[in-house]
N, C-alpha and C positions, 0 to 999 in steps of 0.2 A: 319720515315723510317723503323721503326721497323716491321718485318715479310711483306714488302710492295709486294704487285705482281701489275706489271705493264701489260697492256692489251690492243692490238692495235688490237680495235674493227673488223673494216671492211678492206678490200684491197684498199680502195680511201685510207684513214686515210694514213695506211702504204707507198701507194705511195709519196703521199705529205711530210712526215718526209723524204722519202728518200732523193728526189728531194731538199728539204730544206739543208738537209747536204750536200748533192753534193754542192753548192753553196759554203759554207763554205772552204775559201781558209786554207789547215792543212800543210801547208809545214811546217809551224813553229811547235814545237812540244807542246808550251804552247798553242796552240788554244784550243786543246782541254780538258787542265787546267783552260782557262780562263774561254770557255764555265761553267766550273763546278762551278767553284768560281762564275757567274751570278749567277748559280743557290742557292747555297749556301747565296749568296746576300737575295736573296727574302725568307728565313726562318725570318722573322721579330718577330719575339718573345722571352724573355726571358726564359731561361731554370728554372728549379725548384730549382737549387741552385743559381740562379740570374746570371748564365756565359749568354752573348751574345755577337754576332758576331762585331771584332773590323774592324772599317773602313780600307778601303787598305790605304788608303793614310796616315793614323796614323801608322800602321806596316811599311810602305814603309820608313816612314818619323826616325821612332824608329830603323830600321835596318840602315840606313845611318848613324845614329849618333855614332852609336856601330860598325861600319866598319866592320865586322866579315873576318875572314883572313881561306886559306886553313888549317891552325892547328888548326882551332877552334872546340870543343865539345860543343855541341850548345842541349839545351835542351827548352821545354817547357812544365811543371810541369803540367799546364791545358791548356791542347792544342786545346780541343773544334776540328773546322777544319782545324787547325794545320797551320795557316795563317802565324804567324810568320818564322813557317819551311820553308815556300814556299817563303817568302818575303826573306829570307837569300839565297835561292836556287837560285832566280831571282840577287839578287844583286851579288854572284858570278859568275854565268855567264854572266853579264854585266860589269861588275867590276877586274874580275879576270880571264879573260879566258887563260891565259898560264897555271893554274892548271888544265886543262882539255885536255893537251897536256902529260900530267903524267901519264901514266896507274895506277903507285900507289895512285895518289893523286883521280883518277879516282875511284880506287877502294874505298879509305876511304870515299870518298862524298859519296857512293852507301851505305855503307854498318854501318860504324862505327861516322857518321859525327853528324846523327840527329836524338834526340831522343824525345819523345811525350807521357804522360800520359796522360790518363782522367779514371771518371768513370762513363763516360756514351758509353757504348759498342756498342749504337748508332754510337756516334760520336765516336769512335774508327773507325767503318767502311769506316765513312765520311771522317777524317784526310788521311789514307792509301791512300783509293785510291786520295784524293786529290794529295797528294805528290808524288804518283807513276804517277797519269798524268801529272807532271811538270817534270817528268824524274830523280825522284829521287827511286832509283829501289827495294831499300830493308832498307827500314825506320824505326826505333825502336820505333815502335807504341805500347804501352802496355798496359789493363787495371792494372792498380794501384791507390791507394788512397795516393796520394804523403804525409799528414799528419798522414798516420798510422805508429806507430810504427814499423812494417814490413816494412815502405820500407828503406832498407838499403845503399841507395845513400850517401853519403857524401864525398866530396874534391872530385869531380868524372867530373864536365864539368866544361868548361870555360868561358861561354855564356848562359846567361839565358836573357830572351824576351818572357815577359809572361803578360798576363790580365788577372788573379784568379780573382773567384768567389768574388761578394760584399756582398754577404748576407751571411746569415745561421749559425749555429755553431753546430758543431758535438759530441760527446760523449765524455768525456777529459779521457777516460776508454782508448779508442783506439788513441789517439794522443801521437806521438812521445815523449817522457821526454825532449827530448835535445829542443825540439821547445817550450814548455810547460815551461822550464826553462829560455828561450831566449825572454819570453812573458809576464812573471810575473802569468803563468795560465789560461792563458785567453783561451775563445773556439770562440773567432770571426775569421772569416778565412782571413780575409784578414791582420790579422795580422800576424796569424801564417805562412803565405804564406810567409811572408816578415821573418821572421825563418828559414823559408826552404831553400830560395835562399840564405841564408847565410851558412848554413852548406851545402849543393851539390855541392857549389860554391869550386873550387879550389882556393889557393894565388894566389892572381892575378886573380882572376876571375870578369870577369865582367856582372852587372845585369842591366838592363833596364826593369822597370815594371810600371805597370798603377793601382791606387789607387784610392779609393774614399777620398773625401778631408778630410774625417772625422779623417783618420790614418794621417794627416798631424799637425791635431789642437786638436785631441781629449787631453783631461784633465785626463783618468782614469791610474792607474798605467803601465798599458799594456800596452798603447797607448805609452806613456814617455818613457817607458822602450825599447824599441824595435827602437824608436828614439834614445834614449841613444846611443844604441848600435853600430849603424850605425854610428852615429856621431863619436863618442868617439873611436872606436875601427876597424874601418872601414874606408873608404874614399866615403864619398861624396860628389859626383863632381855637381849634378844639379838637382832641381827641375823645370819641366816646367808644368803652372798652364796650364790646357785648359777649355772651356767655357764649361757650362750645356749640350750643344745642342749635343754635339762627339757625344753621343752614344742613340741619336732619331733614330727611335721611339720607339727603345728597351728601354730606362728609359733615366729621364732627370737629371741624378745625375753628380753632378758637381765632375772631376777628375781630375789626374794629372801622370805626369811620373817623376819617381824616378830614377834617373845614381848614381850608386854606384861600387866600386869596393870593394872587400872581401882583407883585410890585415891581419887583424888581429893582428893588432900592429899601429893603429889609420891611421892618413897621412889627414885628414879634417885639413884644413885651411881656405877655402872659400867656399863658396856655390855659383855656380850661378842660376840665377832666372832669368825665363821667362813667361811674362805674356802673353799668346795665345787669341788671339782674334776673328783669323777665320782661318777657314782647309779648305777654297777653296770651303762652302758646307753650305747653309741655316741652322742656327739651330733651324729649326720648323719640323717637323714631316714632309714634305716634303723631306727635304735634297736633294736642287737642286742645278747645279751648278753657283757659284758665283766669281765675279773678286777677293773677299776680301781673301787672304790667307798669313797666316803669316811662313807657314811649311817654303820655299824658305830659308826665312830670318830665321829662329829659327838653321835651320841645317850651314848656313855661322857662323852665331855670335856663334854657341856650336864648330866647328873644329878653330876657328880663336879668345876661348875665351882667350887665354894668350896675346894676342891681346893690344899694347898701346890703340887704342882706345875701344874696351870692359873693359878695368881694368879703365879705366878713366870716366864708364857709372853714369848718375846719378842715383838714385834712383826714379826720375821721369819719365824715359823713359820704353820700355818695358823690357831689359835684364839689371839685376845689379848684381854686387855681394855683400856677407853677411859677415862677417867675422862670424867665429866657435867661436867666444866667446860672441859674439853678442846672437847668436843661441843659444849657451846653459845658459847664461842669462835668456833667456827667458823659461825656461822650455823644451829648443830642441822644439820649436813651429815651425813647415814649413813651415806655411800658407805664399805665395806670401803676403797676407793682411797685412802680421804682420810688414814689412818692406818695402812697396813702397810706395813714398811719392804721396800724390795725388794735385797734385797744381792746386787751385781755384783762377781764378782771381777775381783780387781784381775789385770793383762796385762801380761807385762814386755816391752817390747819394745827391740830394736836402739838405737846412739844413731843419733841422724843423720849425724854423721861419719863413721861407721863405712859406713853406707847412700849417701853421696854417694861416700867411696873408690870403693869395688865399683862403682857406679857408670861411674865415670871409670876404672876399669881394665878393665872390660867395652867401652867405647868405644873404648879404645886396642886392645883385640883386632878390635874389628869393625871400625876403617879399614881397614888393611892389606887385609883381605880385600874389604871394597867395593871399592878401587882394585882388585882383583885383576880383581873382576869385571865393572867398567867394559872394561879390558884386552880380556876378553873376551868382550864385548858390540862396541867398536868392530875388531875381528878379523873 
């Protein structure tokens, strides 16, 4: 999109786009949000520090679980097309329309409600207008490098809904101390992101973010350490595992979503666990739509998890819970793998006896007929 000039060659061309849009029914004001996010769809590629576009129905499914309320400061530290902002925008105007009966509360969604970093000023352009076409009017879109030192956010939102970047690691010259501290040193960023949302995050603040499984199981200090902390000093309320395919044909890296909330004074007792097996969507590089979808059920069993029957799940089924002691036992290991039971039925089979008889009376039928047909072979 960078320096792009668009050019409507001939007057046929221009009439047929006009005509086209005519058709298009804009009484609603997200039509012309939706149209964009189509477009936004069709960017099929990873960016150079590995961010790509997260599926709607995974934000859709991520904002539901996090309920976001008219007082919420809602941020997203790599905002890319800033899907999440717009997925919070849509659920409170579906969700919450007496707050838009408020001039004040009016005013706060416009102005003070949603905030957006990146730094690709690219996608700066793209996030903006994305959210000003969903009717959100004056959006806190900023280029910043959320793990520089410079950026001075801390205890500052209440909502964090983010997918940072899986790859890369940056200069530990320019990364913040406090995240660098919170990290054990490390320059992988999808650690450090999980740093970040912990210090932005106000008490009481709540995050919801999407991981590569590796910050789940990894074994290096970093890895532990940042789990630690979560655990031990925070409240984590849920790991939900999702299959390779989420994020075709951008990369087939297996991920998961992280609910935590910032206490800062521990409050982990349980973990719940959810094993995702379909988003309603092929997971082959196609990505067509499909009956199999587990969102439905993952969003009932996450609001209904204090639930007699949720606390009574087995660990065979798809949602269970962990106990925090179990967890750190294990090294603070997340991995769904490390704790669902996988039940193999059992196979009755033949004795051996029985298998060596058959055998040897199978054998005693086939001499006879070999010598037959040696017989007739030396004939």
């Amino acid at each position: 999109m960078e320096d792009a000039i668009f050019l409507i060659p001939t007057p046929i061309v221009l009439q047929k786009i006009v005509s086209l849009i005519d058709k298009i029914e804009m009484e609603d004001k997200d039509t012309k949000g939706d149209l964009y996010e189509y477009l936004l769809s069709k960017m099929s590629t990873a960016g150079t520090m590995g961010q790509f576009r997260t599926p709607r129905q995974i934000i859709k499914m991520m904002v539901e679980l996090m309920q976001p309320t008219e007082k919420d400061v809602i941020v997203d530290p790599s905002c890319g097309s800033a899907g999440f902002l717009v997925g919070v925008g849509e659920y409170l105007e579906k969700n919450n329309k007496e707050m838009f009966n408020n001039e004040e509360n009016i005013k706060y969604y416009n102005n003070k409600m949603f905030y957006g970093f990146d730094i690709d000023r690219t996608m700066l352009r793209i996030s903006a207008m994305n959210l000003i076409q969903h009717g959100i009017e004056n959006p806190n879109i900023e280029y910043k490098d959320s793990l520089c030192e410079d950026n001075g956010d801390e205890s500052k939102y209440t909502l964090v809904l983010a997918n940072p970047p899986f790859k890369g690691s940056i200069n530990s010259d320019i990364i913040s101390k406090k995240l660098l501290e919170l990290t054990n040193n490390t320059k992988k960023t999808e650690l450090l992101f999980l740093a970040l949302f912990l210090k932005i995050l106000k008490i009481g603040g709540r995050c919801a973010c999407i991981v590569p499984d590796g910050v789940l199981f990894g074994s290096s200090k970093a890895h532990q350490t940042i789990r630690k902390e979560i655990v031990e000093n925070h409240k984590l309320e849920a790991i939900i595992s999702m299959p390779s395919g989420i994020f075709k044909p951008y990369a087939g890296v297996s991920t998961a979503i992280l609910i935590f909330t910032k206490t800062n004074a521990g409050g982990t007792d349980k973990v719940w666990f959810y094993d995702m097996q379909a988003d309603g969507f092929s997971l082959d590089d196609k990505r067509e739509p499909i009956n199999e979808n587990d969102i439905p059920e993952i969003i009932e069993r996450f609001k209904n998890r204090d639930s007699e029957d949720e606390l009574n799940r087995k660990r065979s089924e798809k949602s269970f819970f962990v106990a925090k002691e179990e967890i750190a036992n294990n090294g603070y290991d997340l991995s769904i793998n490390k704790y669902k039971e996988i039940v193999v039925e059992r196979k009755e089979y033949r004795k051996t006896e029985e298998l060596f008889e058959e055998l040897n009376n199978n054998i005693k039928e086939l001499l006879p007929r070999i010598e037959k047909l040696k017989e007739f072979y030396n004939e």
